[in-house]
N, CA, C and O atoms as a MOPAC input file, in Angstrom:
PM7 MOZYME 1SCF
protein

 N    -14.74800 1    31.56300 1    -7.04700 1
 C    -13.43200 1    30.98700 1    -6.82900 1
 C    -13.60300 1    29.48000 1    -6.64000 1
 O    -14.40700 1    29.00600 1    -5.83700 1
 N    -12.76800 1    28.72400 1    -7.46000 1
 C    -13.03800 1    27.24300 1    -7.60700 1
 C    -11.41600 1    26.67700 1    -6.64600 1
 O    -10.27400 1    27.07900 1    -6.86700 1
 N    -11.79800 1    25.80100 1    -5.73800 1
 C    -10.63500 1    25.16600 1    -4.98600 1
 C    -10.61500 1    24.18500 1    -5.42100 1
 O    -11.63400 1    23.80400 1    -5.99700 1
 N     -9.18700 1    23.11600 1    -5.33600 1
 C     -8.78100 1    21.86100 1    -5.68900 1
 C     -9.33600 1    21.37200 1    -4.32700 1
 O     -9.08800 1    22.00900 1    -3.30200 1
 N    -10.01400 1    20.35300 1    -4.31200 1
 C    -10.08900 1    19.59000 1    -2.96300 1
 C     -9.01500 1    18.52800 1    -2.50900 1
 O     -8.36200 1    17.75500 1    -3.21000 1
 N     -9.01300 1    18.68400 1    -1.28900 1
 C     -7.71100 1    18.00600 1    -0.85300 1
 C     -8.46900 1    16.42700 1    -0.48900 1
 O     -9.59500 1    16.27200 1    -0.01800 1
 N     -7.79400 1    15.69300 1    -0.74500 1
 C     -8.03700 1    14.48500 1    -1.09800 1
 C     -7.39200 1    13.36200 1     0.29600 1
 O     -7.92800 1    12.29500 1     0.59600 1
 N     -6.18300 1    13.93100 1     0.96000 1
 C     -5.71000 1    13.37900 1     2.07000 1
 C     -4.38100 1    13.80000 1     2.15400 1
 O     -3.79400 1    14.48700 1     1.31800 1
 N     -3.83800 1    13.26600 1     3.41700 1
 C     -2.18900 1    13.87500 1     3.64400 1
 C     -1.41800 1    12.60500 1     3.48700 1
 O     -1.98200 1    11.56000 1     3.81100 1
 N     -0.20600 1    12.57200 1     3.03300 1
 C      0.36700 1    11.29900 1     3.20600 1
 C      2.11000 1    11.63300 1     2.45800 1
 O      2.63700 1    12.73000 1     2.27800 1
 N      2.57400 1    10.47200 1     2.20100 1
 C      4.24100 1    10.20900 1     1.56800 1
 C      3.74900 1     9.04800 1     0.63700 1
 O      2.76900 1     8.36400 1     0.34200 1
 N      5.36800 1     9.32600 1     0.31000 1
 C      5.33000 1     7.51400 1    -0.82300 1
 C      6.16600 1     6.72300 1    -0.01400 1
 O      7.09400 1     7.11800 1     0.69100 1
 N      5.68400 1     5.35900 1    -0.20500 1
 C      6.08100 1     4.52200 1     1.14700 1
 C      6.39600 1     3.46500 1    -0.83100 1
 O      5.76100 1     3.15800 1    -1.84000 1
 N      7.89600 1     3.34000 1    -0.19700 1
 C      8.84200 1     2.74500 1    -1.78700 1
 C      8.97300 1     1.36800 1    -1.25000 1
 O      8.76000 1     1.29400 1    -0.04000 1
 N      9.22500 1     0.43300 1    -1.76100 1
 C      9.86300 1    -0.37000 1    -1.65900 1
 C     11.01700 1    -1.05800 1    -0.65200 1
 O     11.08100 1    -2.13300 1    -0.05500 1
 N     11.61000 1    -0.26700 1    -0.73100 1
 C     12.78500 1     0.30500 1     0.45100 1
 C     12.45400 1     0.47400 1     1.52800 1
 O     12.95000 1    -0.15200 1     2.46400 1
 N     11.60300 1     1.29300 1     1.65400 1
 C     11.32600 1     1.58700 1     2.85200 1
 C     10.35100 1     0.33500 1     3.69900 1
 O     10.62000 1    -0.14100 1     4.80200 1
 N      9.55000 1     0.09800 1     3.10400 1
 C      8.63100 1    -1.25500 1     3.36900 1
 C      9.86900 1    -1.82600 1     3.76900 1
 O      9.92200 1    -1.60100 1     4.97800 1
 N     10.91300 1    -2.45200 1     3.42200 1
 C     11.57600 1    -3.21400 1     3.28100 1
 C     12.25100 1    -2.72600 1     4.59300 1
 O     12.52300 1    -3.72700 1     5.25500 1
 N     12.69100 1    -1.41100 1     5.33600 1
 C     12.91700 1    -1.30300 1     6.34600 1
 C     11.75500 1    -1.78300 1     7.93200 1
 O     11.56100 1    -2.60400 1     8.82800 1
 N     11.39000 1    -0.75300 1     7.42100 1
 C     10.02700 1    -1.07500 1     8.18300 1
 C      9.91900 1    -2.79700 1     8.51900 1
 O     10.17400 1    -3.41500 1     9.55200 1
 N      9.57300 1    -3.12500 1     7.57100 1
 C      9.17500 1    -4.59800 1     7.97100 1
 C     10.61400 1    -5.45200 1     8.45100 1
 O     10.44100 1    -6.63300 1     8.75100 1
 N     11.61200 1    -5.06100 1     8.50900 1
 C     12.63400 1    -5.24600 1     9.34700 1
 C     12.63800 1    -5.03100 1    10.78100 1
 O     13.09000 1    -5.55800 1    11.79800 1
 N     11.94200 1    -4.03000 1    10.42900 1
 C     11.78700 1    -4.01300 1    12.82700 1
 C     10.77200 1    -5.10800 1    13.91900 1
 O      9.65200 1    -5.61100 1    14.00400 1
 N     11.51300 1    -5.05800 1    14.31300 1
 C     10.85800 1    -5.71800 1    15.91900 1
 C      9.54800 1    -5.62000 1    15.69700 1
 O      9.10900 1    -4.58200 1    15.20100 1
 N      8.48200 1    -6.95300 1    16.11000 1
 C      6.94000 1    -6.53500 1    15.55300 1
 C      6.54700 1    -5.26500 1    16.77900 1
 O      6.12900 1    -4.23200 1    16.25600 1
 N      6.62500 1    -5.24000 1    18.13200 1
 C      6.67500 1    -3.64800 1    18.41900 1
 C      7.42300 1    -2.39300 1    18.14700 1
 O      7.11600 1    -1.29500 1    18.61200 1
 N      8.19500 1    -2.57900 1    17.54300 1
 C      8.68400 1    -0.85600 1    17.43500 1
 C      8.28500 1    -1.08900 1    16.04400 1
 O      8.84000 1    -0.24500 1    15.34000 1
 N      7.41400 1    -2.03600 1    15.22400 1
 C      6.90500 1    -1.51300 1    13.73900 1
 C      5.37700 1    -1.30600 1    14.14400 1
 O      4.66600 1    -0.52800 1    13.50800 1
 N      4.91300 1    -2.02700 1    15.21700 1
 C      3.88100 1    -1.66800 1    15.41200 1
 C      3.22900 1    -0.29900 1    16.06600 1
 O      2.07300 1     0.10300 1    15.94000 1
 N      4.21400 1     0.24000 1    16.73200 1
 C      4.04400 1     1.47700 1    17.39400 1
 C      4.75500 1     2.87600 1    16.20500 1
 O      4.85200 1     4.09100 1    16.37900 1
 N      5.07400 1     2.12600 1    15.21600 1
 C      5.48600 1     2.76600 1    13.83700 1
 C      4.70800 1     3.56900 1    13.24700 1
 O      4.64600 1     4.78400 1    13.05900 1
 N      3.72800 1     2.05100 1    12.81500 1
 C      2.23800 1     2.43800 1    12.35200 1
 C      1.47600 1     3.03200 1    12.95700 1
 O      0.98200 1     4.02900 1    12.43100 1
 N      1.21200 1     2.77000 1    13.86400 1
 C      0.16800 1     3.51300 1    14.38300 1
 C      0.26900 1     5.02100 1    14.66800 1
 O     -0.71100 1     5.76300 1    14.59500 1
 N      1.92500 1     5.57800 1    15.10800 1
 C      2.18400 1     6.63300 1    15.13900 1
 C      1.74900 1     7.64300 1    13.75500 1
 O      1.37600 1     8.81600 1    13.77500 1
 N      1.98900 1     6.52700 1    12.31900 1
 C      1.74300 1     7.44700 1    11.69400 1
 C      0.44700 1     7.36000 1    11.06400 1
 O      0.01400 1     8.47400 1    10.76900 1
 N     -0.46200 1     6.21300 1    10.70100 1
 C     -1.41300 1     5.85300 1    10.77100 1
 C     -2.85800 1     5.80100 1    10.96100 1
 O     -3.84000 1     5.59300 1    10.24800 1
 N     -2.54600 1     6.15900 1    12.60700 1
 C     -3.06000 1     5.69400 1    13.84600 1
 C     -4.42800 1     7.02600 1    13.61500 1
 O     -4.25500 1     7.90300 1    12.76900 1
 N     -5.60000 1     6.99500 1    14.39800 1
 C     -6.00600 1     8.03300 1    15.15900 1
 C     -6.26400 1     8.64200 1    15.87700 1
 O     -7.10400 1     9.54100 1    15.86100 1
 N     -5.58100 1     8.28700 1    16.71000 1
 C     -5.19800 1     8.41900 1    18.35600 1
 C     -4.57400 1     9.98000 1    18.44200 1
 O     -4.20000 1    10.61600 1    17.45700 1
 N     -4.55200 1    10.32300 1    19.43700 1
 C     -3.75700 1    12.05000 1    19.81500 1
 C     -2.61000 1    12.25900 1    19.44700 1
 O     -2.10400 1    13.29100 1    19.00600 1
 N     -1.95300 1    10.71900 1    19.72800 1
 C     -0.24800 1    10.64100 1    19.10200 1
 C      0.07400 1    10.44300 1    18.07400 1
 O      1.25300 1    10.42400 1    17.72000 1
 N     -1.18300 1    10.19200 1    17.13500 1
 C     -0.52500 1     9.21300 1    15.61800 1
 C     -1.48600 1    10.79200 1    14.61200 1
 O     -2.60600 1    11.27900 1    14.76900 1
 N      0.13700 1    11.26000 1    13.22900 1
 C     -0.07100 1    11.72300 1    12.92700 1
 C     -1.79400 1    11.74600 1    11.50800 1
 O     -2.37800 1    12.61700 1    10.86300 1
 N     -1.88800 1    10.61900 1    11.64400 1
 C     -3.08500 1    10.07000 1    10.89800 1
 C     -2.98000 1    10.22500 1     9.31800 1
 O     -3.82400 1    10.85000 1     8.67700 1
 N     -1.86900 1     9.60100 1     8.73800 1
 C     -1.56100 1     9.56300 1     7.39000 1
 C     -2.95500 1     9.17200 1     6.28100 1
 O     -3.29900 1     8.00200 1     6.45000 1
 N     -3.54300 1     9.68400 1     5.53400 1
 C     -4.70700 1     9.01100 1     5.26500 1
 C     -4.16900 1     8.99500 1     3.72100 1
 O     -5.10700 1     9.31600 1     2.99200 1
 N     -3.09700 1     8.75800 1     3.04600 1
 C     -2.80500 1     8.76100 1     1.38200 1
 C     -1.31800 1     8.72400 1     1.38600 1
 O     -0.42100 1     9.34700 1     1.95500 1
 N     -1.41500 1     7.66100 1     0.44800 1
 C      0.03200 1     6.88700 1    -0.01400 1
 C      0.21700 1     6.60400 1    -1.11200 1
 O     -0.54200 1     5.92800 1    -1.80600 1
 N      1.70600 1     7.28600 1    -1.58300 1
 C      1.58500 1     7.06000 1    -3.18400 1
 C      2.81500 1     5.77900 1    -3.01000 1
 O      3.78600 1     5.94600 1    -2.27200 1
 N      2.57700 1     4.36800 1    -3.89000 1
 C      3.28000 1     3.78100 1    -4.27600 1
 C      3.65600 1     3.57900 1    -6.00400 1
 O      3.08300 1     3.94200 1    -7.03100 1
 N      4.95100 1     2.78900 1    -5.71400 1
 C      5.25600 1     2.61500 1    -7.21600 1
 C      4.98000 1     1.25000 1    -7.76200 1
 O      5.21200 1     0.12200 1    -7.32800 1
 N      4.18400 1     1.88400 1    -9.28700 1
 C      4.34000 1     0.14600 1    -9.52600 1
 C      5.37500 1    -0.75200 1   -10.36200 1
 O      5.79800 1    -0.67300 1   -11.51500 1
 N      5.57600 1    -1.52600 1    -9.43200 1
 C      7.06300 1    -2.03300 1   -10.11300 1
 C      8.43800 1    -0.95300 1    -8.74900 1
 O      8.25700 1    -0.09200 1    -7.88700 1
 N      9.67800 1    -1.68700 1    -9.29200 1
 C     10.65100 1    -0.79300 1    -8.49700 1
 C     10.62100 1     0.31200 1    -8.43100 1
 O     10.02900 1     0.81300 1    -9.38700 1
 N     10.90900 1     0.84200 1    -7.88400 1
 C     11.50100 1     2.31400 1    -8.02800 1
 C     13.29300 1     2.50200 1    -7.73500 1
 O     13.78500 1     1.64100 1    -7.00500 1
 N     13.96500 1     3.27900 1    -8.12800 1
 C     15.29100 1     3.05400 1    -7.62200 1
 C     15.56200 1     3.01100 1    -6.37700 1
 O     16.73500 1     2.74200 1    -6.12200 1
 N     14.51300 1     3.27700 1    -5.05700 1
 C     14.68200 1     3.19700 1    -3.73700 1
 C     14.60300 1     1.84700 1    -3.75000 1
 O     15.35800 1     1.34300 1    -2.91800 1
 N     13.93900 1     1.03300 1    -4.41400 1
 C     13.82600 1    -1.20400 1    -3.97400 1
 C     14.87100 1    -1.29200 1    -3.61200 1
 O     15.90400 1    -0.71300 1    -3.94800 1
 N     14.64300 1    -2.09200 1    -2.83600 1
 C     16.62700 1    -3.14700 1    -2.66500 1
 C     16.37600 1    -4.01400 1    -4.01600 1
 O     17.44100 1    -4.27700 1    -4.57600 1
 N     15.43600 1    -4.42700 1    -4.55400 1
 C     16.16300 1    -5.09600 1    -6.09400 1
 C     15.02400 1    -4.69600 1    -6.90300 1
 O     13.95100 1    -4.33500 1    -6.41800 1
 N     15.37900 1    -4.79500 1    -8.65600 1
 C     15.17700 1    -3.70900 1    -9.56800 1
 C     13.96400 1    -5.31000 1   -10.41500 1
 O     14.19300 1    -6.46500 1   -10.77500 1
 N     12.88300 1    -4.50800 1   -10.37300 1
 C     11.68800 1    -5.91500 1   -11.23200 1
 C     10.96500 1    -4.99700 1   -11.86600 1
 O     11.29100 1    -3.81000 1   -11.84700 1
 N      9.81900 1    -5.47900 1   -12.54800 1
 C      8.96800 1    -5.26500 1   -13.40300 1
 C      8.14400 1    -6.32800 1   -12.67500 1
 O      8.49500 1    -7.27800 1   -11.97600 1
 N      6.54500 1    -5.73200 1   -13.17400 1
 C      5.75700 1    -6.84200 1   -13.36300 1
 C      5.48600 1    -7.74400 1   -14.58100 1
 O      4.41200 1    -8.29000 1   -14.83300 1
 N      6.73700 1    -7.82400 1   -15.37100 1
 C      6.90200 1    -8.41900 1   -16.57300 1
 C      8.24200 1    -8.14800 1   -16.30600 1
 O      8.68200 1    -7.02600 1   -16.05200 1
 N      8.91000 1    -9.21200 1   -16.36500 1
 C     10.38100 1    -9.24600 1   -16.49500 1
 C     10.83000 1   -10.45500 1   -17.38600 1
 O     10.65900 1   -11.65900 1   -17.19700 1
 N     11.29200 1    -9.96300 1   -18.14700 1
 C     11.41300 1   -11.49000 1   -19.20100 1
 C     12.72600 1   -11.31300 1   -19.43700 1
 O     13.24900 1   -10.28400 1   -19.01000 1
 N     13.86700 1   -12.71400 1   -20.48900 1
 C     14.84100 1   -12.98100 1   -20.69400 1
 C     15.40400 1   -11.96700 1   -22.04200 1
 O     14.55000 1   -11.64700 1   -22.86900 1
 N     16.48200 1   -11.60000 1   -22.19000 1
 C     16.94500 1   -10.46900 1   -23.10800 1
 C     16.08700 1   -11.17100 1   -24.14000 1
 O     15.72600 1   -12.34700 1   -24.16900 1
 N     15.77800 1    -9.91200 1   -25.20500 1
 C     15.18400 1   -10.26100 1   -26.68500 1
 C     14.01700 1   -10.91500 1   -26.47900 1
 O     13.38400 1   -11.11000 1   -27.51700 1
 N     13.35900 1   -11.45200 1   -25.15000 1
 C     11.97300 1   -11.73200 1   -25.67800 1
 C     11.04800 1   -10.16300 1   -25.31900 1
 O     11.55100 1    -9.13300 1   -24.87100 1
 N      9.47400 1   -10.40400 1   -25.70300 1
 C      8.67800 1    -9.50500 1   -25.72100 1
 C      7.50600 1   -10.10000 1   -25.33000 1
 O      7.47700 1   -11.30100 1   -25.59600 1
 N      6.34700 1    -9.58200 1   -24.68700 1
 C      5.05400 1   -10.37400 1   -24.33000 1
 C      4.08500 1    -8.95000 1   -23.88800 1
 O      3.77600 1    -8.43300 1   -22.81500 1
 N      3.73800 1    -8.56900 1   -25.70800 1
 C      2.84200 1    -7.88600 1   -25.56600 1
 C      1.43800 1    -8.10300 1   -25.22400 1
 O      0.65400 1    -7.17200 1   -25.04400 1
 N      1.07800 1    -9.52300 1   -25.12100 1
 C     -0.01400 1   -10.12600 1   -24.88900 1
 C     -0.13900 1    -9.66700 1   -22.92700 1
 O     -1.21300 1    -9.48100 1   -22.35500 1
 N      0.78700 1    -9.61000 1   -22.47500 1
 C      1.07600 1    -9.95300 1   -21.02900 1
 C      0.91900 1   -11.33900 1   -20.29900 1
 O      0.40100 1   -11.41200 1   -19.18500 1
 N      1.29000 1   -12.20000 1   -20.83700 1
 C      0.75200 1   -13.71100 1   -21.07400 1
 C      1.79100 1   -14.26800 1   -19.70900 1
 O      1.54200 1   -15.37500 1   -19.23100 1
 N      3.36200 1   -13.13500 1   -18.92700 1
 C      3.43900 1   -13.62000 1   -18.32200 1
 C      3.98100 1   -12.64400 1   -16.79100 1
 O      4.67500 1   -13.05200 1   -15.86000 1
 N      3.33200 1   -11.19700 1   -16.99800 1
 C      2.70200 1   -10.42500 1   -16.33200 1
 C      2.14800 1   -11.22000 1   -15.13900 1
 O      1.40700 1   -12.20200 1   -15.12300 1
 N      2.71200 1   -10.52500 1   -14.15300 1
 C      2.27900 1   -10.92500 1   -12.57900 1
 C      2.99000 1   -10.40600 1   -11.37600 1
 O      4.21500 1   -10.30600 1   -11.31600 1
 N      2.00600 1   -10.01500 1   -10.23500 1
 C      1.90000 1    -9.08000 1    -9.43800 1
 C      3.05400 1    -9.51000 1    -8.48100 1
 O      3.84000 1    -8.69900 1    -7.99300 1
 N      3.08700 1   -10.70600 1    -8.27800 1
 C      4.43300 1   -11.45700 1    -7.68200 1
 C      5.87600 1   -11.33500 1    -8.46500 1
 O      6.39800 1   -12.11200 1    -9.26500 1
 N      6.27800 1   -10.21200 1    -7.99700 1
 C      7.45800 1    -9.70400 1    -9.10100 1
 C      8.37000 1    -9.42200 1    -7.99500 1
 O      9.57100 1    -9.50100 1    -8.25600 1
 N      8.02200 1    -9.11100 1    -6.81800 1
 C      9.19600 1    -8.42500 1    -5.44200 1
 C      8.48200 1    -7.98500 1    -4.82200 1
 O      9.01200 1    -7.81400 1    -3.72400 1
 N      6.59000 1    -7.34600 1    -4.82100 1
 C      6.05500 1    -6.56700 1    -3.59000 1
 C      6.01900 1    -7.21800 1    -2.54500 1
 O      6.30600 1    -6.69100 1    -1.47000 1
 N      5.55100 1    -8.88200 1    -2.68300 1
 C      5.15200 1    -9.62100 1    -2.10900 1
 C      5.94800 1    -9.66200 1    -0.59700 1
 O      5.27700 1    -9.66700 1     0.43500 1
 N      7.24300 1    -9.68800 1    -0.56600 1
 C      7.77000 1    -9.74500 1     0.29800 1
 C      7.96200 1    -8.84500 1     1.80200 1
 O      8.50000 1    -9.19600 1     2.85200 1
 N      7.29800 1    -7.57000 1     1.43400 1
 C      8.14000 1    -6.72100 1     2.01800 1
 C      6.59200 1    -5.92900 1     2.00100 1
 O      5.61300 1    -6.24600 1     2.67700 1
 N      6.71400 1    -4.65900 1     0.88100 1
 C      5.65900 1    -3.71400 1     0.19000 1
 C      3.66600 1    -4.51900 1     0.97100 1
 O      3.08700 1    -4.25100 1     2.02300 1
 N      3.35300 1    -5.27200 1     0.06500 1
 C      2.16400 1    -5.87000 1     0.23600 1
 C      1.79700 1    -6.08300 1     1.53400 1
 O      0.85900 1    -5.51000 1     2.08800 1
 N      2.62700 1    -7.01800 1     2.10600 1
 C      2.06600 1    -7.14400 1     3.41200 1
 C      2.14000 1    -6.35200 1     5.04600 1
 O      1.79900 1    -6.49400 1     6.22000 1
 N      2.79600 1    -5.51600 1     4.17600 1
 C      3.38500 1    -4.06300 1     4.70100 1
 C      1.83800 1    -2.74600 1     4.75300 1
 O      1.63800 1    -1.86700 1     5.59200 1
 N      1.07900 1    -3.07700 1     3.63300 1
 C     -0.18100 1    -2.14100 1     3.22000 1
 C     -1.05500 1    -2.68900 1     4.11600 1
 O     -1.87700 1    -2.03300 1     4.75500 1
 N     -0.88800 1    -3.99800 1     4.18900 1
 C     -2.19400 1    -5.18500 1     4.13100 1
 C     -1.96300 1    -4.50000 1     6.52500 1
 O     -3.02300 1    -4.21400 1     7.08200 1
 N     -0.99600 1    -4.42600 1     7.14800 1
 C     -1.09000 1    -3.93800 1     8.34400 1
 C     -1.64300 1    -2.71700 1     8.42000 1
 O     -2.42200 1    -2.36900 1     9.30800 1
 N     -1.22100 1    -1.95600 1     7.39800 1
 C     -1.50200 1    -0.64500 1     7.45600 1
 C     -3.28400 1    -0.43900 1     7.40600 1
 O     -3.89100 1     0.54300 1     7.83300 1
 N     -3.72400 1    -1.33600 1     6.93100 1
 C     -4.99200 1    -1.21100 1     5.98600 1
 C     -5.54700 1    -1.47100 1     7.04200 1
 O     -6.70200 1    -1.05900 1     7.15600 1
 N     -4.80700 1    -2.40500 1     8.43400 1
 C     -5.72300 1    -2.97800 1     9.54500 1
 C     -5.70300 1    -1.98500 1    10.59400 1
 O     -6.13400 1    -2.23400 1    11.72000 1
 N     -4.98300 1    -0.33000 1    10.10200 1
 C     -4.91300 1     0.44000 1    10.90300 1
 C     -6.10800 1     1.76200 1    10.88800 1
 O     -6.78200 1     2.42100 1    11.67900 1
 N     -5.73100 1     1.57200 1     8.77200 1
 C     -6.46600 1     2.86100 1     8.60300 1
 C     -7.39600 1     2.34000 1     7.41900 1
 O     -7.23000 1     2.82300 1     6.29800 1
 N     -8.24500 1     1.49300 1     7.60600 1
 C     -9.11500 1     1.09500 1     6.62100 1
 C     -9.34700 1     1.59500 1     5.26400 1
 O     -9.33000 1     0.89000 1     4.25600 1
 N     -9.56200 1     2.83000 1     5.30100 1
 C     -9.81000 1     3.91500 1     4.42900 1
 C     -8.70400 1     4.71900 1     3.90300 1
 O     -8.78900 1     5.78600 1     3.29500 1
 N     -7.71300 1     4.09600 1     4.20300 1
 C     -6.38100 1     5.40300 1     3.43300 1
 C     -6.21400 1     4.85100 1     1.79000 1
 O     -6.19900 1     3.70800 1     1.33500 1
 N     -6.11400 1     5.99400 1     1.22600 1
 C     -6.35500 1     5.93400 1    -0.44000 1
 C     -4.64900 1     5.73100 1    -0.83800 1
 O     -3.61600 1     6.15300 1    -0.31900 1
 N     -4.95400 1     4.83900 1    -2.06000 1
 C     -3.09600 1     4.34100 1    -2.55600 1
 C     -3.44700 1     4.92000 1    -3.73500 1
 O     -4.56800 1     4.76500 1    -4.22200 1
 N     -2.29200 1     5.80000 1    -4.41300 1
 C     -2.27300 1     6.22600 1    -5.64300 1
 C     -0.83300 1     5.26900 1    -5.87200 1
 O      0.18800 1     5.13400 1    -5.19800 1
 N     -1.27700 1     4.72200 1    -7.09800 1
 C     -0.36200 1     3.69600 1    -7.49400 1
 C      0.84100 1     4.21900 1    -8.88400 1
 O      0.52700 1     3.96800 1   -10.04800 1
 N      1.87100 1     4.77500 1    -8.63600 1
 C      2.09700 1     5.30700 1   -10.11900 1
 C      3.17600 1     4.64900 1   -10.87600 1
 O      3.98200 1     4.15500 1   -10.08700 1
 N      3.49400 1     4.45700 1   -12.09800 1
 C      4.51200 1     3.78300 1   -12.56400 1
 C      5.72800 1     4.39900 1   -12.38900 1
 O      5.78600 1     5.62800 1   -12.39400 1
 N      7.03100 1     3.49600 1   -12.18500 1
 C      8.74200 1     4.35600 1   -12.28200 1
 C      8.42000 1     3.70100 1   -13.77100 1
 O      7.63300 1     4.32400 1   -14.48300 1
 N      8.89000 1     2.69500 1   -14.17700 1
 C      9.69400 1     2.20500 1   -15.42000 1
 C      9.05900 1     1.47700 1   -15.60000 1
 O      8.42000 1     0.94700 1   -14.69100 1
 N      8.88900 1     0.90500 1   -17.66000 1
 C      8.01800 1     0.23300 1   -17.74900 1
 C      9.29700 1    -1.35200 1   -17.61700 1
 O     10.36300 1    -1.41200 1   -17.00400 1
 N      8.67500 1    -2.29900 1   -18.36700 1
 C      9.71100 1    -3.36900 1   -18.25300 1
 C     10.90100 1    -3.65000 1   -19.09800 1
 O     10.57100 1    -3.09000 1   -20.14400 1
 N     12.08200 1    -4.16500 1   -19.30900 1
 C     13.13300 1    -3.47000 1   -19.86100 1
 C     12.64600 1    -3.60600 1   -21.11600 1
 O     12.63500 1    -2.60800 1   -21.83700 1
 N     12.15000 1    -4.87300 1   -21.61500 1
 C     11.39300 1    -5.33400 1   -23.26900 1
 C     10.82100 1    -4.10600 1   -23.66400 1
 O     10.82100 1    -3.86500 1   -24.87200 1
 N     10.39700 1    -3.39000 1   -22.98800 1
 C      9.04100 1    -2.34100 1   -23.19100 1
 C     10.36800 1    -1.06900 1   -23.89000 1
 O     10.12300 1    -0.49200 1   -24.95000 1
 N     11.13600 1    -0.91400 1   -23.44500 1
 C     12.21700 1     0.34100 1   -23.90600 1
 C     13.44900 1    -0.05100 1   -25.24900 1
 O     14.24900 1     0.80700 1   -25.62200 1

């Protein structure tokens, strides 16, 4: 008998939600994290997070990491870049988390490609 190995427990932490989160009080986001995070007796110890790359319809606003003007195209990716909307909210949102749980694994998956792309 062959088992799937379990890889970690976790949610998808969207856009949106970052975007809440990093709205709170730096203690009640800090006692956030760690609750879920954390590895303490109280913190459920989240160790896997799936994000999206690019928006998802949960963002408060809708990007690509290529977002260009109607009718152009840039199959080269010549103007492709990671600074599209995570930056604000998402990123530095991981970057605490990461100072919680060093080791928690991000599965990164695409919603939509960029509108040029459809």
């Amino acid at each position: 008998v062959s088992r799937q190995p379990i890889v970690g427990f976790g949610f998808t932490l969207t856009g949106g939600s970052a975007f809440v989160i990093s709205a709170l009080p730096d203690s009640e986001r800090a006692a956030l994290l760690q609750e879920l995070f954390g590895s303490g007796k109280d913190s459920i110890g989240v160790t896997y997070l799936r994000i999206s790359i690019g928006a998802s319809d949960l963002d408060p606003k809708v990007f690509s990491y290529d977002d260009l003007e109607r009718d152009q195209t840039d199959f080269n990716l010549n103007k492709f870049s990671l600074l599209s909307g995570d930056e604000h909210a998402l990123i530095p949102l991981l970057q605490e988390i990461k100072q919680i749980a060093p080791s928690l694994s991000l599965l990164g998956t695409p919603w939509s490609p960029p509108a040029w792309m459809k």
